[in-house]
N, C-alpha and C positions, 0 to 999 in steps of 0.2 A: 586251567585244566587240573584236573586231581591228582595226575601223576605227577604233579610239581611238588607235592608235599610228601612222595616218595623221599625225595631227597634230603635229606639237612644238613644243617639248617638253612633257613632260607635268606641270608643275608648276600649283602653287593660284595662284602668283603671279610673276611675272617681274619686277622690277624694274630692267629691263636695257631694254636695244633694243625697242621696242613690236612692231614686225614682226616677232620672234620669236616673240609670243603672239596678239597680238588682229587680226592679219592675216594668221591661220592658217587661216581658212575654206578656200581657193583649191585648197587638196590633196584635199578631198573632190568636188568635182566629179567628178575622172577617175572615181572607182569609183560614183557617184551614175549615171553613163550607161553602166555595164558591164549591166545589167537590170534591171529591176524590182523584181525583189525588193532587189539589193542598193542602189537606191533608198528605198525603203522602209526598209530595216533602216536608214540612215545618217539617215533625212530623222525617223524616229519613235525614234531614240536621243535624250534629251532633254541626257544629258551632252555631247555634240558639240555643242552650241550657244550653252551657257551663258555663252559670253564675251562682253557689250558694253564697246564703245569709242566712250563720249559723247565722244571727243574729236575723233574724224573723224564720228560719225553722229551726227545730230542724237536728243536725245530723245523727241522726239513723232515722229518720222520713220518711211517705212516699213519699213526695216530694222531698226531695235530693234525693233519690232510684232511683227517676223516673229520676230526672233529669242526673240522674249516666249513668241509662240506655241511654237515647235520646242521651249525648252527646257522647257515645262509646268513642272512643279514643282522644278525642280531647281537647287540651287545655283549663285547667280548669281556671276560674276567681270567684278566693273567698272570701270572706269577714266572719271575727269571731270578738266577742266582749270576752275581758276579765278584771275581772271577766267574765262567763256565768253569762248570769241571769235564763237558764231552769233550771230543775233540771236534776244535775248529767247532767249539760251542759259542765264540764271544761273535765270532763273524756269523755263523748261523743267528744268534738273535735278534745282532745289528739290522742284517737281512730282513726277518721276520717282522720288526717294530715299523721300519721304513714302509712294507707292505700293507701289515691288518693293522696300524697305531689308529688311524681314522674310525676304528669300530670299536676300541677300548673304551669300557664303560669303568672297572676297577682295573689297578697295577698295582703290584709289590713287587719289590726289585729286594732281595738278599745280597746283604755285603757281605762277604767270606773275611774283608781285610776294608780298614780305616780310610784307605784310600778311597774317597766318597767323588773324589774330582772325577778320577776316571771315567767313574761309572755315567756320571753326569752327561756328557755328550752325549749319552748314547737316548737321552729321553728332549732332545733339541730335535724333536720332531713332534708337526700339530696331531693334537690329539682332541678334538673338538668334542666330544661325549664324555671324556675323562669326567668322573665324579669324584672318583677316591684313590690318592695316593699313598701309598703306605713305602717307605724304605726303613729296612729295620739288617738289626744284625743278629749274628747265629748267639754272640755270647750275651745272657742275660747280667752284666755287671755293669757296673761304674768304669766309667773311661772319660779321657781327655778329650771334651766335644770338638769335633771337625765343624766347622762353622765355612758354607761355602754360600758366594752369592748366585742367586739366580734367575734367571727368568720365567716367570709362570704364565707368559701373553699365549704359550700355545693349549693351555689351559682353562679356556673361557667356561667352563661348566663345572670347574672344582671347587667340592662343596666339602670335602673331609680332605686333611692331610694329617697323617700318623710319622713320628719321627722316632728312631731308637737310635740313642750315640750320638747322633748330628744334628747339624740346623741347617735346614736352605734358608737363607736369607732372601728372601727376595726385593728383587730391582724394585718390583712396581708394586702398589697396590691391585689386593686381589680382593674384589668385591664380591664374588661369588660365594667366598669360603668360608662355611658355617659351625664347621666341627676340628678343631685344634689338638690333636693328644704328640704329647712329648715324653719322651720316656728316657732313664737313666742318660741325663748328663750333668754332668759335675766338673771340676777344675776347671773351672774359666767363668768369665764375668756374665752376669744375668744382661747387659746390653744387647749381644744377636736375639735372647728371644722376646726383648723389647721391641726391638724392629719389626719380628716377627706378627706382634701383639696390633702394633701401627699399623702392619698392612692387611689389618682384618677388620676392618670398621662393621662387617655385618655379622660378625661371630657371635655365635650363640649357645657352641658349650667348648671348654675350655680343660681340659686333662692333663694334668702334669702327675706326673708318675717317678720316681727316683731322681726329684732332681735339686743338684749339690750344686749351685753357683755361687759365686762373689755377691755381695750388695753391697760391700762397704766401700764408703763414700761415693757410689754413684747418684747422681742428685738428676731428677727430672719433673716435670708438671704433670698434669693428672690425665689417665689416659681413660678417653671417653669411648666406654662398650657398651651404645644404647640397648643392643638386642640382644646382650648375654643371661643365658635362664643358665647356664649350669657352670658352676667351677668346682673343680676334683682339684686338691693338692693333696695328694693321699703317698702312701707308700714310700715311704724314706725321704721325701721332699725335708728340705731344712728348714726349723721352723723360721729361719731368717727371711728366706725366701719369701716363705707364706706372708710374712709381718708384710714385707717390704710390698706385694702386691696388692695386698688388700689396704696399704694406706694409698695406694696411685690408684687404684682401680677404679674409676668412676662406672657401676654396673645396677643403675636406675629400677630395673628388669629382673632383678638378679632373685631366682625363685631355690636354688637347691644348691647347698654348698658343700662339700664334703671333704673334712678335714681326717682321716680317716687315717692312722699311723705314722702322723707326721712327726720326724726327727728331733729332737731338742740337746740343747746344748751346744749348738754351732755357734763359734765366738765372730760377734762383727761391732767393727770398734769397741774390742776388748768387753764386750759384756754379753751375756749369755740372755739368748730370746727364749723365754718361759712365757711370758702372756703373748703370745704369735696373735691372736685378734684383737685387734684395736677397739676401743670403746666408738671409730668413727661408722665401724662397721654395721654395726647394730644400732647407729642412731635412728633407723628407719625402719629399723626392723622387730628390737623388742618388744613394744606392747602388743604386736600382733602373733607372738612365738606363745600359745600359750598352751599346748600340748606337748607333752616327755612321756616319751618310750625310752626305756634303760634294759637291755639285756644284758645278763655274762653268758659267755662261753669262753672254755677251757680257762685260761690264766688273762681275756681282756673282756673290756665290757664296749658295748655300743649303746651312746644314748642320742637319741634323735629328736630337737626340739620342734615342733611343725605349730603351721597355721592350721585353725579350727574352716573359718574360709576363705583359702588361697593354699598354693602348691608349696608355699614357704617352706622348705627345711633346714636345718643344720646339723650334719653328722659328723660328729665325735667318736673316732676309735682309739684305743689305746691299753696297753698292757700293764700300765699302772695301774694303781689303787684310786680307787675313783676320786678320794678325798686328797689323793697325793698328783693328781691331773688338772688340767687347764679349766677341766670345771670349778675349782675352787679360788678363781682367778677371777676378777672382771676382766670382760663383761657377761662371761657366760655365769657367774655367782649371783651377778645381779636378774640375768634373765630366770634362775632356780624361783624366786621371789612374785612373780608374774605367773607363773605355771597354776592351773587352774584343772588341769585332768593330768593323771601321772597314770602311767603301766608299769611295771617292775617287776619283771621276770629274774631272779634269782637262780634259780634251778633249786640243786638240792644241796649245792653247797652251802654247810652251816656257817661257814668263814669270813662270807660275804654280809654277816648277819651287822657289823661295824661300816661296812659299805652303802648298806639300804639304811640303814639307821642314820646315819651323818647326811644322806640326801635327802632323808623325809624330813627330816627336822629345818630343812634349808626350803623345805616347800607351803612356806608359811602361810598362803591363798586358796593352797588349791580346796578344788569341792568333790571330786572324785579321786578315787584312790584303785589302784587295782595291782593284787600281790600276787604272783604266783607263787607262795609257799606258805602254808600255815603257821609255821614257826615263826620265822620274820612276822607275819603281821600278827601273831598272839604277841610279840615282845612291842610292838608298835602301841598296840592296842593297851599297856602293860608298864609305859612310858611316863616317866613323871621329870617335869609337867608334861598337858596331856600335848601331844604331837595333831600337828594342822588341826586349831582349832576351828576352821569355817569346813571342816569334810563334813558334805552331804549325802556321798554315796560313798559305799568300802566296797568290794568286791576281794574275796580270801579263795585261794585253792587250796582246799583241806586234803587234795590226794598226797599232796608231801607234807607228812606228818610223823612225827618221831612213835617207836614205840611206845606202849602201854599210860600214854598221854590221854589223862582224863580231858577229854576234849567239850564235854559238856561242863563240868566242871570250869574248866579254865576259861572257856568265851563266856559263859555268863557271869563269871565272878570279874574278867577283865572288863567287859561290859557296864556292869555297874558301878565299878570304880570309875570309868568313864564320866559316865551319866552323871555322876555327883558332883562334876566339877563343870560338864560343857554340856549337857542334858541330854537326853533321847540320841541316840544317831539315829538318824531321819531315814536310811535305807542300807540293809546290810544283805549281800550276795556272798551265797557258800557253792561250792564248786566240790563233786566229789563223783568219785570215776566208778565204783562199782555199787550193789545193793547193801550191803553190810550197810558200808558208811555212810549210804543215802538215810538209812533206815535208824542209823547214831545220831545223825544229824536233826532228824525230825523228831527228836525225843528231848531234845535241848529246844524245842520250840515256845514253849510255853515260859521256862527260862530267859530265854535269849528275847523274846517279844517285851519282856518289862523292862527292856533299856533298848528297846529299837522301834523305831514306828512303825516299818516295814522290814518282813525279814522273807526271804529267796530262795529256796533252796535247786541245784540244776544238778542236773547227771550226766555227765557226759558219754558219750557212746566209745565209737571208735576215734574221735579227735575230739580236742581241747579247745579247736580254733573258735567253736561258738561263745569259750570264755572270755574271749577278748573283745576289745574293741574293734570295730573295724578300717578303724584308722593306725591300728599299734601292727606293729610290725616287730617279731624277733630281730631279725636282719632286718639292717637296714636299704633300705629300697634303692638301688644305684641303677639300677637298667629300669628307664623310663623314657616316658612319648618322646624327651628330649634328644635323648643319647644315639648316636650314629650306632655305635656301638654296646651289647650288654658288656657288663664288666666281667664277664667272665673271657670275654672275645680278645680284651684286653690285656690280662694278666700277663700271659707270656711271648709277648711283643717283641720283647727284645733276644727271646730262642726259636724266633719263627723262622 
């Protein structure tokens, strides 16, 4: 029904901002008082109503009643905080779980306090629809992980479990469970979420988020994750961590990896992990890596290596200097060398001009090139010796261009010094945003055509997006067909 996209967003579970899910009622009003009938259809949809929020509404209260009634049969999506803060809140929800837990399709239980045991009885009740459990805590930091065991048998349909602060351990294997996110924990030994790892034989994306554990000297054999398409070790994770998984990880499947501000400098057995990805990693995977997208924003850069065809990715974030980062490290130095198409969005910062410089020179194959900054690739163009000798195509965005820059001048005379040492470039694309410099650029035509075989010129409108590729991406792509969750759902997990 249409009035279903009144609401948003439309996911099983948000573990983000609460006001983006459970204090979503408020949109249906307006079309609730358009008539009758469209009262009726919104007020006897039972999906539109299914969300309680025991943490603003009381459980015996008349709003959960109501909302008991409107959603009749249908999968409940709930959220409780523990400690309660009502009164004679922890026995009201006791109460409530024991009665509708048979119709919970999502849970998220809030810990106010570390104490994770307590809370735990209180979910030793079947819950046979259960899909998605989330327990998280209010404070977004680093803490000393509560590691408790459990049993997940009253859970035969749980496909996602979100973890902030804690580990359930679980008794048995859970074969159902497809999507894994864990979020800030640190002091204590990576062995609970090994366990963890063990009792997920069908997992298939794998999120770690702030997370600081032990590796040293725990020694184990290789853990086999035939169905795993996504690993996230992003956001403060240690690079030790990241090393130590992806040398055990056996992940056959494994399409999208996202390394994405991970930690360095964490000492295990006294030596500090700088190359965090193993050359075992990419045994399978390099020759087929053979597209780079590189953007900056503010003070870090995102460069995402992908398959041409397959979903293959690897994303790299980081606030260093691109040449002072893990890319100038095997095996990601050696995969620079394979790269066959490159995007490189610069922006307008001139600073960056020893950043793009040190990468292109590292991309000794490739056949297509694409700059977003005129500068940068006049200096590219400008380069001795001459840089990627086998480019077939360039594509330049001449709208960020320095003032009073003879710009016909300087590409044809770069151009030609070109030509004289690596011949003709076979296909040259210029990019420029209003008529002025469309009309500059076509005046270096005649020019620029005696060192090019084919020359391009485009105007862009109102967006730039048709200068790219349509495989290049500024940001890198993290909410996909895979992910239970976008990652925006997940940022603040652990102040939900």
């Amino acid at each position: 029904m249409i009035f279903r996209y009144v609401r948003k967003p439309s996911k099983p579970v948000k573990p983000a901002n609460p006001k983006n899910r459970f204090h979503s009622y408020k949109p249906l009003r307006a079309p609730m008082r358009v008539c009758q009938k469209w009262h009726r259809l919104i007020s006897q949809d039972a999906t539109l109503w299914n969300e309680i929020n025991l943490v603003k509404y009381d459980a015996a209260g008349t709003m959960v009643q109501r909302l008991l009634e409107r959603s009749k049969a249908a999968t409940l999506d709930v959220r409780f905080v523990h400690p309660g803060s009502m009164k004679d809140g922890d026995m009201k929800i006791t109460s409530f779980l024991k009665a509708h837990a048979c119709r919970f399709g999502a849970l998220g239980v809030i810990l106010r306090t570390h104490r994770t045991s307590m809370m735990l009885p209180l979910l030793d009740v079947s819950m046979p629809r259960l899909a998605c459990l989330v327990v998280s805590r209010y404070a977004d930091t680093v803490s000393p992980v509560n590691v408790h065991e459990m049993s997940f048998k009253n859970f035969p349909a749980l496909k996602a479990l979100a973890l902030s602060g804690t580990v359930l351990r679980p008794k048995e294997p859970i074969p159902s469970l497809t999507h894994l996110h864990l979020v800030a924990l640190a002091r204590d030994s990576v062995l609970p979420l090994l366990d963890m790892l063990r009792a997920a034989p069908s997992l298939e994306v794998l999120d770690l988020r702030l997370v600081q554990l032990n590796t040293s000297g725990v020694e184990m054999s290789s853990l086999e994750l035939p169905r795993l398409r996504v690993l996230r070790l992003t956001g403060g994770t240690w690079s030790s961590v990241v090393h130590f998984l992806l040398t055990h990880i056996v992940a056959p499947n494994l399409a999208v990896a996202d390394f994405s501000r991970v930690s360095l400098g964490h000492n295990i057995d006294n030596l500090i992990v700088y190359e965090y990805i193993p050359q075992t990693f990419f045994a399978e995977r390099r020759n087929r890596l053979t597209r780079l997208s590189v953007s900056w924003h503010n003070n870090c850069f995102t460069a995402t290596f992908a398959s041409a065809d397959s979903d293959d990715r690897i994303i790299i974030e980081s606030s260093e200097k691109i040449y002072q980062s893990i890319l100038d490290k095997p095996p990601l130095l050696d995969c620079l060398r394979n790269i066959e198409h490159a995007c490189l969005d610069p922006g307008t910062d001139m600073e960056r001009q020893s950043q793009v410089f040190w990468l292109v020179v590292r991309l000794e194959h490739a056949k297509s090139l694409v700059v977003g900054n005129l500068a940068h690739g006049l200096r590219l163009l400008g380069s001795n010796p001459v840089f990627v000798s086998e480019l077939v195509s360039l594509t330049l965005d001449a709208c960020y261009r320095q003032r009073d820059t003879d710009l016909v001048g300087s590409l044809a005379g770069l151009l030609q010094g070109r030509a004289k040492v690596a011949g003709p470039l076979p296909f040259l694309r210029l990019g420029a945003h209003n008529r002025e410099l469309t009309k500059e650029l076509e005046q270096c035509v005649d020019d620029v055509k005696k060192h090019v075989d084919t020359l391009e010129i485009v105007r862009f409108t109102s967006s730039k997006d048709a200068f790219w590729p349509a495989w290049f991406n500024r940001r890198s792509r993290r909410g996909d067909d895979h992910a239970y969750w976008d990652d925006s759902d997940l940022t603040h997990l652990g102040s939900y």
